[in-house]
Steps between C-alpha positions, in 0.01 A plus 500: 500500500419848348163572417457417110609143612283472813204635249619208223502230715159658651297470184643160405395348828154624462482388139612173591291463819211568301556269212538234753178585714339522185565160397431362823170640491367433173186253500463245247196654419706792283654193256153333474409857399789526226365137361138659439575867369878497351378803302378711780866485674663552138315819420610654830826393459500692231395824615723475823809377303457671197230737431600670801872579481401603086211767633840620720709533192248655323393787737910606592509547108294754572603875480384602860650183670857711350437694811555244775854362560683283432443297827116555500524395129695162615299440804176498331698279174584229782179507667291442210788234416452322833133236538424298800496767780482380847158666591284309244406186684376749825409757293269240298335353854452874707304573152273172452736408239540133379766386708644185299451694188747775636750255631496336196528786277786620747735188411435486157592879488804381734587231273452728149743766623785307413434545138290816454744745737792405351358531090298800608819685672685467175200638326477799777891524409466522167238759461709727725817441375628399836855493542670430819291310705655118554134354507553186237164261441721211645612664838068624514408138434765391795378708723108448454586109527682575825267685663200421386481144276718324761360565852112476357631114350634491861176599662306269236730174603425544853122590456479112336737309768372665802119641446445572846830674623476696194117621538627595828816693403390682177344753673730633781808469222206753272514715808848514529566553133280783527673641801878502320358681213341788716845508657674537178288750343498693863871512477511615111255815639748581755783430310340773244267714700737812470488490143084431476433884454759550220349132331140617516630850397675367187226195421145715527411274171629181666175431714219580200736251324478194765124579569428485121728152477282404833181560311655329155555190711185447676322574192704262289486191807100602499431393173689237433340369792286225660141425478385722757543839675680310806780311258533796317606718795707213577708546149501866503690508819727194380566735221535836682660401778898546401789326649696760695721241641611390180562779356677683793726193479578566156552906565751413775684262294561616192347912538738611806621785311087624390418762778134494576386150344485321871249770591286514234442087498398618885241775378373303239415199703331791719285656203420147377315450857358821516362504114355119540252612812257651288477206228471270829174682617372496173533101437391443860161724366512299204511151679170319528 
């Protein structure tokens, strides 16, 4: 197995883990909370979904984004592209965050995907004239449903025939999820590290970029927001928090040939933590 393979079946396994431990985790609790404020979880879902990955298209139209390349260009495309991202639901807790709200808004983002990324790709290829790149709205929607749709339903089914196993499970499968991811995305920077100079070297516009797309999505999860400064954290990280799973899964399937794109999903998942620590001490100053 040669190491593009070992680094596919990597990131599936973690998406998949995930989706299941997910569904095996989610409280009852989140759906009553869907019943009572349908328009609450609709508003984020549309900054996550949609506002989001349109901010994206909107700043690379932008003369100094000309400067990055092509693969910085792509990763940060797929990135904003890509909701649900595996560090929500802890992210959410470590913070004070609203726990069922952020598992909640995690599914539904899960669930959405299989629409909005494969309508909003043709839109991305459109605007750029794309040519080349085999990534069709049907094989997007197939592979969101495979890796994300299916094993949360999984996850979901057990949760409601076996409470008690599940409670017990979701965590440690979380863990484990977690674990396969840091494995893939250690292997990507090893895979790459001799070419990280000439990347940084050739993308100094690439990091401004994902901090500003960092600061876009917090601000645009913020306000479309809950009631108070605690749910509102909880939706701007739902919102900023990308997928890089997802959309490394999509870069090694169908962007083999885009030198550079692997690395920048890396560094922007990196800039996304680093840029969302100060708006986290400020809504922890903000919180009664």
């Amino acid at each position: 197995m040669d190491a593009a393979t070992l680094l596919l079946v990597l990131v599936k396994a973690s998406l998949i883990t995930l989706m299941v431990g997910l569904g095996l985790g989610l409280d009852l609790g989140a759906f009553a909370l869907f019943r009572h404020r349908p328009w609450l979880v609709l508003r984020v879902m549309l900054g996550t979904c949609v506002l989001v990955p349109l901010a994206a298209l909107l700043v690379l139209q932008l003369p100094f984004s000309g400067q990055m390349s092509q693969g910085a260009r792509f990763g940060i495309a797929l990135m904003a592209l890509s909701p649900s991202a595996p560090l929500t639901l802890r992210k959410a807790q470590l913070q004070g965050g609203d726990r069922h709200l952020a598992a909640l808004l995690q599914v539904s983002a899960a669930l959405m995907a299989i629409i909005s990324i494969p309508l909003l790709t043709d839109v991305f290829r459109a605007a750029y004239r794309i040519e080349g790149w085999d990534i069709g709205p049907k094989a997007v929607a197939l592979q969101v449903g495979m890796v994300q749709v299916l094993p949360l339903m999984v996850g979901l089914v057990l949760r409601r025939r076996f409470p008690l196993i599940a409670s017990r499970w979701a965590q440690p499968i979380q863990k484990v999820a977690f674990l396969v991811n840091l494995v893939a995305l250690g292997l990507i920077l090893f895979k790459v590290s001799p070419k990280l100079l000439t990347f940084f070297q050739g993308n100094l516009t690439a990091i401004p970029v994902m901090g500003l797309m960092t600061a876009i999505a917090l601000a645009v999860g913020y306000l479309l927001g809950g009631q108070g400064p605690g749910e509102r954290t909880t939706t701007a990280l739902v919102t900023s928090m990308r997928n890089p799973g997802l959309a490394l899964l999509f870069a090694i399937t169908y962007g083999k040939e885009i030198l550079g794109v692997k690395l920048a999903i890396v560094t922007y998942l990196l800039v996304t933590i680093l840029c969302s620590m100060p708006f986290l001490r400020w809504s922890r100053r903000t919180d009664p």
